[in-house]
N, C-alpha and C positions, 0 to 999 in steps of 0.2 A: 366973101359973099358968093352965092353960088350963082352959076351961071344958069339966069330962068328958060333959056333953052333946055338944057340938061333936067333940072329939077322936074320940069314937063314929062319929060323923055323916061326918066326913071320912075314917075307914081303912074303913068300905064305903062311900064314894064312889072311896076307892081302889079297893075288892075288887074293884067294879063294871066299873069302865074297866080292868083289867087282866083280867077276863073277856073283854070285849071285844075287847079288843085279841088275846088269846087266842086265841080267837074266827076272828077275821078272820085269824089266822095260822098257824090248824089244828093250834095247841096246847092242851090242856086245862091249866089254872093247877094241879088240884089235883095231876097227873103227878110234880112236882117238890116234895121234901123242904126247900127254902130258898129264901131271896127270890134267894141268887146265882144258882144252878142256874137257877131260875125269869130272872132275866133275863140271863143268858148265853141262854139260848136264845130267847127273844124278840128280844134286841140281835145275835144272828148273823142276822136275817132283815132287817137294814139296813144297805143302802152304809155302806161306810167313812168314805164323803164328809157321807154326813148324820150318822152320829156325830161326825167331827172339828168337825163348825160346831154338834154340841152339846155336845163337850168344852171348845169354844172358847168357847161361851156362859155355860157353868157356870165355868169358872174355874179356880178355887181353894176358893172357897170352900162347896163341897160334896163334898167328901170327910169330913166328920165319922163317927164311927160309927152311923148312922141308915140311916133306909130308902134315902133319896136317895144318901148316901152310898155305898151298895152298889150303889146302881142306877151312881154315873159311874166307880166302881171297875172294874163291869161293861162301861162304854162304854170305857174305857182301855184296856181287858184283850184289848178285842177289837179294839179299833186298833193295839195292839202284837201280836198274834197275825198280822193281815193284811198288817206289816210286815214278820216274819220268814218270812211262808211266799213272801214277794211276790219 
């Protein structure tokens, strides 16, 4: 079981680096109703090319229903989007 101090500690270390990154991409995080929303639009502001070698990295084995989960659901969604309009 995870220790709920820690678990705290790491989703704003999340909130933080996805400010950030935010940030740096002239999105405000709180704009968006859902983590998808939220990184559909973060993950359209990167080549396809650095997506697919981070589809390729992840695998398989993160697509569970979590956060991660949604975020390479997100990277898929939008390398099949760039497929079909391509």
């Amino acid at each position: 079981m995870h220790n709920p101090g820690n678990v705290l500690t790491e989703f704003n270390s999340f909130i933080t680096l996805m400010d950030k990154v935010c940030e740096e991409l002239g999105l405000k995080r709180l704009d968006y109703s859902t983590p998808e929303e939220l990184f559909q639009a973060v993950l359209g502001r990167y080549s396809v090319k650095y997506l697919s070698n981070l589809d390729e990295m992840m695998g398989e084995d993160y697509l569970r229903d979590d956060l991660l989960g949604i975020m390479h659901r997100a990277v898929r969604a939008r390398i099949e989007e760039s497929r079909r309009s391509a």
